[in-house]
DOFIVO-502015 format. One record per residue (C-alpha): residue in one letter; chain; x, y, z; residue number from 1. Coordinates in steps of 0.1 Angstrom, whole numbers, plus 2048, in hexadecimal, padded with zeros to 3 digits. Example, Ala and Ser with C-alpha at 12.3 -4.5 7.8 and 13.67 -1.06 7.14 Angstrom:
<recs>
+---------+--------+-----+-----+-----+-----+
! residuo ! cadena !  c1 !  c2 !  c3 ! num !
+---------+--------+-----+-----+-----+-----+
!       a !      A ! 87B ! 7D3 ! 84E !   1 !
!       s !      A ! 889 ! 7F5 ! 847 !   2 !
+---------+--------+-----+-----+-----+-----+
</recs>
This chain:
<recs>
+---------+--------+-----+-----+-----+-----+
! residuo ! cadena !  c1 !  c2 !  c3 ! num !
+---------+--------+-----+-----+-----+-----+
!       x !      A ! 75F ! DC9 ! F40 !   1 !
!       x !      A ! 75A ! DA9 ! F52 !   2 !
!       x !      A ! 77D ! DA4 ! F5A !   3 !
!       x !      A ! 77C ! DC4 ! F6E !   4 !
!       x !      A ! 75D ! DBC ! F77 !   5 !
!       x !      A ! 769 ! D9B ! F89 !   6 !
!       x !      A ! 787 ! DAF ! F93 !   7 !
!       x !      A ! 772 ! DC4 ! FAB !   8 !
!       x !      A ! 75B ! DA8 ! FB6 !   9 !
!       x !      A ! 73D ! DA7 ! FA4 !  10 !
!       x !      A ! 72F ! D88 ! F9C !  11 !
!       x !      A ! 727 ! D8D ! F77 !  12 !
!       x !      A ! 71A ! D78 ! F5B !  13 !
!       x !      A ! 71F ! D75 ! F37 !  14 !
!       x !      A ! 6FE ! D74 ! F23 !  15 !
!       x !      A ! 6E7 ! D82 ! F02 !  16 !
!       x !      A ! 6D0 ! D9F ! F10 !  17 !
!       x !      A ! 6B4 ! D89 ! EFC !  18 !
!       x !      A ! 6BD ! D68 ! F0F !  19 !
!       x !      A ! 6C4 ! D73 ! F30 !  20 !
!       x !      A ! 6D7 ! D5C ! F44 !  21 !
!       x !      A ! 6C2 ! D5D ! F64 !  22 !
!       x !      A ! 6AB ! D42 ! F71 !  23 !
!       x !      A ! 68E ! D58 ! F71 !  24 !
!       x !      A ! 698 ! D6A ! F54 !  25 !
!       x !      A ! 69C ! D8D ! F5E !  26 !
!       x !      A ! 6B3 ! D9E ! F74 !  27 !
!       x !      A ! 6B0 ! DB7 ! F93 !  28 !
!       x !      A ! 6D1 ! DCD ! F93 !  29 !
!       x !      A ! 6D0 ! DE3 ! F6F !  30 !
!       x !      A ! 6CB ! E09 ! F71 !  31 !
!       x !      A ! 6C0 ! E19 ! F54 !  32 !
!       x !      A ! 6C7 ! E3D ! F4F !  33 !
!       x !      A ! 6BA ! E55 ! F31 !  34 !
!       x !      A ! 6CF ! E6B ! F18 !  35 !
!       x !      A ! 6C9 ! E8A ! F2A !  36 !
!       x !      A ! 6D8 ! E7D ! F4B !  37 !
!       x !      A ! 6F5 ! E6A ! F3A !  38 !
!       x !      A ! 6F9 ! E8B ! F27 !  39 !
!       x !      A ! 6F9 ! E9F ! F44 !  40 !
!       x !      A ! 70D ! E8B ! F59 !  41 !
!       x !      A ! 728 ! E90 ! F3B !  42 !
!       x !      A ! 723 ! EB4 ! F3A !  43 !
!       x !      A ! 72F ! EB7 ! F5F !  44 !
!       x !      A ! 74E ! EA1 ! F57 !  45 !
!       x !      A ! 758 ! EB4 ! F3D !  46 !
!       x !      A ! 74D ! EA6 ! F20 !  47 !
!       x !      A ! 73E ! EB6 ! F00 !  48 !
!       x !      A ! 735 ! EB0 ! EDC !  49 !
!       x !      A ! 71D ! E98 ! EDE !  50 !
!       x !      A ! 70E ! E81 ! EC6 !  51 !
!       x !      A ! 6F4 ! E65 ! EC9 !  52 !
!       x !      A ! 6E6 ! E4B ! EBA !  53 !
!       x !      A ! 6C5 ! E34 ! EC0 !  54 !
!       x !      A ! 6BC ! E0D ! EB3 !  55 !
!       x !      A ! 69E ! DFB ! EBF !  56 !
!       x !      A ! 688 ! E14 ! EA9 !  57 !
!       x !      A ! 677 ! DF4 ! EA1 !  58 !
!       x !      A ! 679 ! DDD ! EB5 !  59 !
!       x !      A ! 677 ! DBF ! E99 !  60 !
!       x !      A ! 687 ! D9C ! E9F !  61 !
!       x !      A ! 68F ! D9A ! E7A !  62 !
!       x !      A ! 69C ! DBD ! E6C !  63 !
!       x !      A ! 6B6 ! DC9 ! E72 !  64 !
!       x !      A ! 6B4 ! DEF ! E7B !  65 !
!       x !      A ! 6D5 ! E0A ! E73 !  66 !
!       x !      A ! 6D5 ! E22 ! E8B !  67 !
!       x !      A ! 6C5 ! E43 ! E89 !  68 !
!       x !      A ! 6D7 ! E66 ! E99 !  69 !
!       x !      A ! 6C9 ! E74 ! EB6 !  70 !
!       x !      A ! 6B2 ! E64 ! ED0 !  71 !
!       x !      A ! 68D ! E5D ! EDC !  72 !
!       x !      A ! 683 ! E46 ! EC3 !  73 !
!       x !      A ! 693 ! E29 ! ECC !  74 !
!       x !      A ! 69B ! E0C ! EEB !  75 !
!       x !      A ! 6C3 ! E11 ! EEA !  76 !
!       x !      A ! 6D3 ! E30 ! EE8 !  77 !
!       x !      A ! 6FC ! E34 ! EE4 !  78 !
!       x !      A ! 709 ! E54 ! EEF !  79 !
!       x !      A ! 72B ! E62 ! EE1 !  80 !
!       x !      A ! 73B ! E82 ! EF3 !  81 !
!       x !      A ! 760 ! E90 ! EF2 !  82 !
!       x !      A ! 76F ! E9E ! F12 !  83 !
!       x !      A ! 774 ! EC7 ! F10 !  84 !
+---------+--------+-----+-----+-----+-----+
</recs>
């Protein structure tokens, strides 16, 4: 991803989400979007049978979580579709 990222001119970075490689430690360009517009989005494309997944149920710095099915619980969500 950040070879086609580089490919197409974006300046990009290579960093931890939990160590951010920013000065000011954050960063002004991300877009977050929730299952139901992923989902949909998919659903106009083509796409079907979908399955997802959550982690970040909760959010501890020592456990380590396995993911649950579905989503609403948890901080990350991984979507899996087929296209129709």
């Amino acid at each position: 991803m950040v070879r086609i990222a580089k490919e197409r001119g974006i300046q990009t970075k290579i960093g931890r989400a939990e160590q951010i490689p920013f000065e000011d430690n954050h960063f002004d360009y991300a877009t977050f979007h929730s299952p139901e517009e992923i989902t949909g989005l998919l659903k106009k494309a083509g796409f079907g049978e979908f399955e997802y997944r959550q982690t970040l149920i909760t959010a501890s710095e020592t456990e380590v979580e396995e993911p649950l099915k579905g989503y609403g619980e948890g901080g990350f969500v991984v979507l899996k579709a087929h296209l129709q």
